[in-house]
MILUM-16044 format. One record per residue (C-alpha): residue number from 1; x, y, z. Coordinates in nm, 2 decimals. Example, Ala and Ser with C-alpha at 12.3 -4.5 7.8 and 13.67 -1.06 7.14 Angstrom:
BEGIN
{rec 1, {1.23, -0.45, 0.78}}
{rec 2, {1.37, -0.11, 0.71}}
END
This chain:
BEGIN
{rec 1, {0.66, -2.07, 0.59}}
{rec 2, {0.98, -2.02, 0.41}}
{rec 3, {1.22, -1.74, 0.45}}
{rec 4, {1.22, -1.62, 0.13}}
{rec 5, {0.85, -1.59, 0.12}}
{rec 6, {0.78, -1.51, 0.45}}
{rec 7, {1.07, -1.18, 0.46}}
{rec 8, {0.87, -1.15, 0.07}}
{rec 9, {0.50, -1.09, 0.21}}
{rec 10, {0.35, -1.26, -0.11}}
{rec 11, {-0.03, -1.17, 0.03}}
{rec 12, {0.11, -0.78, 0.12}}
{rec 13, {0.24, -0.76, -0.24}}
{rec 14, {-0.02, -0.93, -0.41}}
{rec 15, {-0.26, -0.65, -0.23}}
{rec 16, {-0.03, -0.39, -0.48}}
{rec 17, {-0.11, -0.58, -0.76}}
{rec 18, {-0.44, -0.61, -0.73}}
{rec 19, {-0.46, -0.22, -0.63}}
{rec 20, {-0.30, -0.16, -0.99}}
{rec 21, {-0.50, -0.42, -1.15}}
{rec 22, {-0.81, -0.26, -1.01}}
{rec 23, {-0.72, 0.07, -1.06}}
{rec 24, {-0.62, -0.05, -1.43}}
{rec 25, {-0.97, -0.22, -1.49}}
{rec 26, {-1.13, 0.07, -1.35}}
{rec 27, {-0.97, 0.29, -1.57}}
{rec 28, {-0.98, 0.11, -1.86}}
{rec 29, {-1.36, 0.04, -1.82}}
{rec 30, {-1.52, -0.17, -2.14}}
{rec 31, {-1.21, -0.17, -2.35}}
{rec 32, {-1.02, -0.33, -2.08}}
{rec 33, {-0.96, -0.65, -2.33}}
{rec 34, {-0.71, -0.35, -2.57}}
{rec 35, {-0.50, -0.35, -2.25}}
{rec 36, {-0.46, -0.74, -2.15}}
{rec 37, {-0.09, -0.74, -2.15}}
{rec 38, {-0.01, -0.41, -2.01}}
{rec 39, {-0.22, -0.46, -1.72}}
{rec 40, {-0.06, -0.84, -1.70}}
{rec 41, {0.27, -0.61, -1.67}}
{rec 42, {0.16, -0.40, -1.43}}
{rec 43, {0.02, -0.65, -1.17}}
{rec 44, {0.36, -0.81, -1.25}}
{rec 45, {0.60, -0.53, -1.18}}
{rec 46, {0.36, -0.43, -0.86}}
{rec 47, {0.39, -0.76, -0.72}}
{rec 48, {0.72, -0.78, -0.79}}
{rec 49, {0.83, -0.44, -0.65}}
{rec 50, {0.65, -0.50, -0.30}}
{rec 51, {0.83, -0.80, -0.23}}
{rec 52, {1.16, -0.65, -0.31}}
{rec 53, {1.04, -0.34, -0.09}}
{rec 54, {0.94, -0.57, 0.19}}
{rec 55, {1.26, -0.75, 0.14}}
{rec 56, {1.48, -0.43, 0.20}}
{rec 57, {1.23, -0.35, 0.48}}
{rec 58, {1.33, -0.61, 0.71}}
{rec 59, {1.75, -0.62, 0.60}}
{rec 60, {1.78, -0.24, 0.68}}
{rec 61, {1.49, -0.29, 1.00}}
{rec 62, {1.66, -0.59, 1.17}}
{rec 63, {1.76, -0.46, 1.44}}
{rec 64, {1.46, -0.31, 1.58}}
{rec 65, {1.28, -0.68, 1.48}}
{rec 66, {1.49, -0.83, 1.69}}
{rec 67, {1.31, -0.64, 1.99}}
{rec 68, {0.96, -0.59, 1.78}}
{rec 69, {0.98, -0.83, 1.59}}
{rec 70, {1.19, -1.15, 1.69}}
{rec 71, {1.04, -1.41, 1.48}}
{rec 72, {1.08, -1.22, 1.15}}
{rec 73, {1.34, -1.44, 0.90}}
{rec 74, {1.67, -1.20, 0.99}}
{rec 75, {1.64, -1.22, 1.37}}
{rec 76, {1.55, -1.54, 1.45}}
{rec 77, {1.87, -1.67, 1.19}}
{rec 78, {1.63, -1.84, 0.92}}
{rec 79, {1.79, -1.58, 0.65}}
{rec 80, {2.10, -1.39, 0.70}}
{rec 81, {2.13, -1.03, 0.61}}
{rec 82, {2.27, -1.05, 0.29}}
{rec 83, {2.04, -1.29, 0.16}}
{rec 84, {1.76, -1.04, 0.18}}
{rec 85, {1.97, -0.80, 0.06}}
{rec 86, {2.06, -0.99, -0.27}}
{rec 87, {1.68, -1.11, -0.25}}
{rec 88, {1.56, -0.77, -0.28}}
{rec 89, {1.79, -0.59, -0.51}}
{rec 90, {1.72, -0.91, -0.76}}
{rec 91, {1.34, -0.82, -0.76}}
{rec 92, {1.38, -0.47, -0.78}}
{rec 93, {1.60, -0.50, -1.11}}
{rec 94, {1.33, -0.73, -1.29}}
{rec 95, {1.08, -0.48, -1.18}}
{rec 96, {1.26, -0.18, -1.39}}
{rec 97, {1.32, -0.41, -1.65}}
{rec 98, {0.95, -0.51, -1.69}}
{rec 99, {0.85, -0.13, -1.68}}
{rec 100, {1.08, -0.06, -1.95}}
{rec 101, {0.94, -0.28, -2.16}}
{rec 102, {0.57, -0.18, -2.02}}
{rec 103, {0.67, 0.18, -2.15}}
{rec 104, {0.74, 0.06, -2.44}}
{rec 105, {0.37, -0.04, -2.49}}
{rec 106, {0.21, 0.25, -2.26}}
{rec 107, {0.45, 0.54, -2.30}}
{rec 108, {0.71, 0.66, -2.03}}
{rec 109, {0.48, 0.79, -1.76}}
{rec 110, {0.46, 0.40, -1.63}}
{rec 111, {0.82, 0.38, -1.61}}
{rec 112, {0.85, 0.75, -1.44}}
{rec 113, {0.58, 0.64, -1.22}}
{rec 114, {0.75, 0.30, -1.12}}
{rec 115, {1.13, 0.51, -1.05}}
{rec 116, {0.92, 0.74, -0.84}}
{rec 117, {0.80, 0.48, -0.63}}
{rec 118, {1.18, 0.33, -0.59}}
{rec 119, {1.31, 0.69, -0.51}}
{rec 120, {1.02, 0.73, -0.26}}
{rec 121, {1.13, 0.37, -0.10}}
{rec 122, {1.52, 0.44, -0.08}}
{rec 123, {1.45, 0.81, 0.05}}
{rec 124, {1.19, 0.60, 0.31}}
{rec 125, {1.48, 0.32, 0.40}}
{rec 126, {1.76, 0.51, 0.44}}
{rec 127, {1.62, 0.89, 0.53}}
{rec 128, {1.27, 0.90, 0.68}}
{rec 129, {1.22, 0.57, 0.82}}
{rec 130, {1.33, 0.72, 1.11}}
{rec 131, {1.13, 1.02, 1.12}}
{rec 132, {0.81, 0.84, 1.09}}
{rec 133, {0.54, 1.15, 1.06}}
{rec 134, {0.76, 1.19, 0.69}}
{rec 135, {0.79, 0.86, 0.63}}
{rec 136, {0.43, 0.73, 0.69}}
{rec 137, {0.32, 0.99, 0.44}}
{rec 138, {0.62, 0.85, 0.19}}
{rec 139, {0.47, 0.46, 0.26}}
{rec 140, {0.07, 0.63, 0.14}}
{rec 141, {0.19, 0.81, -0.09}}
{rec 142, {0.37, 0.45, -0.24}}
{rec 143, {0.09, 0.28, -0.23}}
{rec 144, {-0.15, 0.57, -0.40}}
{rec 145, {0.11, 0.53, -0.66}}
{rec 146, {-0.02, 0.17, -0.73}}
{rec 147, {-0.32, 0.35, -0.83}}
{rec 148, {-0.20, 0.61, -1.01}}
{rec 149, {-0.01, 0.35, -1.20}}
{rec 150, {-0.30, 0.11, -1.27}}
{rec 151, {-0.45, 0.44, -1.44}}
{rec 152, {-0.13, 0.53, -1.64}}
{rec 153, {-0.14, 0.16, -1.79}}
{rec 154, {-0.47, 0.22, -1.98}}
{rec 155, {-0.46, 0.62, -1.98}}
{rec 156, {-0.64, 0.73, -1.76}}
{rec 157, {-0.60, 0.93, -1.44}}
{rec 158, {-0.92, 1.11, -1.32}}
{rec 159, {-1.11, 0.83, -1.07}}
{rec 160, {-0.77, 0.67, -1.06}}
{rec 161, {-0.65, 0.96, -0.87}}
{rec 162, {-0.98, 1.01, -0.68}}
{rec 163, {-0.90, 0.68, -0.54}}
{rec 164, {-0.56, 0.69, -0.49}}
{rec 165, {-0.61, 0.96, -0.23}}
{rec 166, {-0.83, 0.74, -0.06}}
{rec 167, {-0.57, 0.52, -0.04}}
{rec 168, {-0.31, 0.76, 0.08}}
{rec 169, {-0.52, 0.88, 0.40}}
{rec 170, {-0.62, 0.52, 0.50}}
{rec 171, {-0.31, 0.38, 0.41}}
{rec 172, {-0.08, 0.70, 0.64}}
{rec 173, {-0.39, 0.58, 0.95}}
{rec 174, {-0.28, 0.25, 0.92}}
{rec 175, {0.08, 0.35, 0.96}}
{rec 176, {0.02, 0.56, 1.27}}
{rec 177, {-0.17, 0.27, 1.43}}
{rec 178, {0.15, 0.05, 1.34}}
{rec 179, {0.38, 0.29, 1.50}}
{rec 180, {0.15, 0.31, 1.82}}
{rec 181, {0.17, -0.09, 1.81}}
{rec 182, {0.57, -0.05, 1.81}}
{rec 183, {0.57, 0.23, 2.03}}
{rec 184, {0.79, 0.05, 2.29}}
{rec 185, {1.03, -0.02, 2.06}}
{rec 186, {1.06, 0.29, 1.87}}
{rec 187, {1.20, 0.51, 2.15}}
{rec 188, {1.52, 0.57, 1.93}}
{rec 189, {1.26, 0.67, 1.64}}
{rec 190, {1.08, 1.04, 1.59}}
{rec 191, {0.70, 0.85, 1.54}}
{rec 192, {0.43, 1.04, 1.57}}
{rec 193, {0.29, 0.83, 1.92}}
{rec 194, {0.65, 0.93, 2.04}}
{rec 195, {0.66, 1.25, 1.97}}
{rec 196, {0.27, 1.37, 2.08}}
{rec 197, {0.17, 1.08, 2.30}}
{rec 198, {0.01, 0.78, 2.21}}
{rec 199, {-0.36, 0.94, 2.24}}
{rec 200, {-0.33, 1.18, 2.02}}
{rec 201, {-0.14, 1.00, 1.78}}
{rec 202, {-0.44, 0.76, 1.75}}
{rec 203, {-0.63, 1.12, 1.71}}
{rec 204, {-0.47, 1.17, 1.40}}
{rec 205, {-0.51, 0.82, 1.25}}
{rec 206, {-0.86, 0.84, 1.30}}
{rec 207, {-0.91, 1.15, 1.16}}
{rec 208, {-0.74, 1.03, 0.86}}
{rec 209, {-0.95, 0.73, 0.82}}
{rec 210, {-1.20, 0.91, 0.85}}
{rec 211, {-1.12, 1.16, 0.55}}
{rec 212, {-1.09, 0.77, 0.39}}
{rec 213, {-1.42, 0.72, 0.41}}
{rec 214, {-1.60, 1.05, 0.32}}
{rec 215, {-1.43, 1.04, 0.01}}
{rec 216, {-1.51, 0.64, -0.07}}
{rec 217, {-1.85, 0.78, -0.21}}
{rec 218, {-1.72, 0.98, -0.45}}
{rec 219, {-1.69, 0.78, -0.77}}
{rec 220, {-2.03, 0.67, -0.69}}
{rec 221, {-2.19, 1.03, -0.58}}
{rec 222, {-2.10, 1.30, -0.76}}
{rec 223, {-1.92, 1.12, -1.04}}
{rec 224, {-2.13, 0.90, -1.11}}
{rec 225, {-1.90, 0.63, -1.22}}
{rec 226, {-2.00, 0.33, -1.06}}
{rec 227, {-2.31, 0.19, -0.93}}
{rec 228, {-2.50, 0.06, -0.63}}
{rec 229, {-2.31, -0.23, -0.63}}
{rec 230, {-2.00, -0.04, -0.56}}
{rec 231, {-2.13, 0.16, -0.32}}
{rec 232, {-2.30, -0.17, -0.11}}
{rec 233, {-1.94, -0.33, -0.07}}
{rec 234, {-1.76, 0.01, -0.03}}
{rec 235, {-2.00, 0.07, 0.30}}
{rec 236, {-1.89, -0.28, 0.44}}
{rec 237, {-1.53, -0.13, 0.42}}
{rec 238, {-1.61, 0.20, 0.58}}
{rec 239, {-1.78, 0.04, 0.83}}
{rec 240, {-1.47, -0.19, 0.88}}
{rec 241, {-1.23, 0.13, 0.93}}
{rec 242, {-1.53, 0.39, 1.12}}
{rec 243, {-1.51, 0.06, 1.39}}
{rec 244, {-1.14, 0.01, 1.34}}
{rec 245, {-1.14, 0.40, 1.54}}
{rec 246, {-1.20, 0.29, 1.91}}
{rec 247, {-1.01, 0.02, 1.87}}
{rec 248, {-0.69, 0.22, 1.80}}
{rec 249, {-0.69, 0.34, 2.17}}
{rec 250, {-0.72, -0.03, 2.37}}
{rec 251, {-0.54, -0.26, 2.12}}
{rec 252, {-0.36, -0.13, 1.83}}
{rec 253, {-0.22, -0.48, 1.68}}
{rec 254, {-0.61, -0.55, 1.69}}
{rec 255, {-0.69, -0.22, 1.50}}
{rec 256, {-0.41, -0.28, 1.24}}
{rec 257, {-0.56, -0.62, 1.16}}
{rec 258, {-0.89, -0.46, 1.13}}
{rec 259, {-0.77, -0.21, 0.87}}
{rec 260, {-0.59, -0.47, 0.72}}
{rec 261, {-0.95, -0.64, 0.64}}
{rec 262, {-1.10, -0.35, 0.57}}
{rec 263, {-0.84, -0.25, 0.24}}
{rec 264, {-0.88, -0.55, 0.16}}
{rec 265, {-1.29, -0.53, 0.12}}
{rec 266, {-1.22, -0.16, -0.06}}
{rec 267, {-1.03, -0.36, -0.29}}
{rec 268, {-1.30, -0.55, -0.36}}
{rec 269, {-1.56, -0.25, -0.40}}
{rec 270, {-1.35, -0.11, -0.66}}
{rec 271, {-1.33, -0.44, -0.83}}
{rec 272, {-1.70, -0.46, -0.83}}
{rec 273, {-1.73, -0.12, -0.95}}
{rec 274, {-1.51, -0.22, -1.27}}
{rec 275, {-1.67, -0.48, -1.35}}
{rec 276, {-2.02, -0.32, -1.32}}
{rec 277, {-1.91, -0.01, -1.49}}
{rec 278, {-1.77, -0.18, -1.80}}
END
């Protein structure tokens, strides 16, 4: 793979575009043909922003790659530092441009919503990366804001938001497994496996997924906004993360690859739900 697109994460960022396409789709559902272009924009300027945020990722994480994660573009020499750096500051800038000009169309909660997310991500990089408990809930709460966004591009906000705190809790699991996957590495990092112990650290991931999936229901029971066939794929998910648990506690690059799978399949549920609802 190439550098560029390998330090990028193209399938990653494409994940935060579709979460904002969703969310917009879902939002927007029967009239979503008013809003072609501003959704268009805000896949764009979601796909765009992750790959400047995994960019900056691995330029300000290279040294602990080098231990974690050797092969990565920086530590193995493929890219030097300030090649990502100029890589990711590029992307970033034509991501604020594009929500300007979405604002323009939408009004200027997209573009508030879009500087929130780069103020959560610099206060992540350079604060709280390092004091992980704060800084998996920042990476959640960045993705939930993909949500939140997709909504704010067709205005609306009220399963949006039911959804996007979905996101936040499976999303702040996955980040604890991570950490318990890098726990050898991290012993210059407050994590959460560092701090209370691996076991118990996977405690609290689970419990969050958990709280993931008793909420998935909701748009189908009690707010009866989409159908059985959201509900059919949505179970395939929460059966994906409820068997993701056990896992967490005998191989957590195994249970990170399993949650991985199993966003990906609650993507798709709330794509099947937009469609069926409009």
């Amino acid at each position: 793979m190439h550098p560029y697109l390998d330090i990028g994460r193209p399938l990653t960022s494409v994940m935060i575009g579709l979460a904002v396409l969703t969310s917009a789709l879902i939002g927007a559902g029967g009239d979503a043909d008013e809003y072609t272009l501003p959704i268009f924009l805000g896949f764009t300027i979601a796909f765009l922003f992750g790959i400047a945020g995994n960019a900056i990722n691995d330029y300000l994480d290279r040294e602990n790659d080098k231990i974690n994660h050797p092969d990565r573009p920086i530590p193995s020499g493929k890219l030097k530092p300030g090649q990502a750096l100029n890589f990711a500051i590029i992307f970033f800038i034509i991501s604020l441009v594009l929500s300007l000009l979405l604002s323009l169309m939408v009004g200027y909660a997209a573009l508030m919503v879009v500087i929130a997310a780069l103020v959560f991500q610099i206060a992540y990089e350079l604060r709280f990366k390092h004091e992980k408990i704060i800084g998996n809930m920042i990476i959640g709460s960045q993705t939930a804001l993909a949500f939140v966004f997709g909504g704010v591009v067709v205005g609306q906000s009220l399963i949006t938001g039911i959804i996007a705190i979905a996101v936040f809790l499976s999303i702040s699991g996955r980040e604890i497994v991570k950490d318990i996957e890098d726990v050898k590495g991290d012993i210059d990092r407050k994590t959460l496996p560092i701090m209370i112990g691996v076991k118990r650290a996977g405690i609290v991931a689970a419990l969050l997924i958990l709280l993931a999936v008793l909420i998935s229901p909701i748009p189908y029971y009690p707010l009866y906004q989409f159908g059985w066939e959201y509900l059919s794929v949505v179970l395939i998910a929460d059966l994906l993360f409820i068997g993701s648990i056990p896992v967490i506690f005998k191989n957590a690059k195994l249970a990170r690859k399993m949650l991985k799978f199993a966003m990906l399949i609650a993507i798709l549920a709330f794509i099947t739900g937009a469609i069926f609802r409009a």
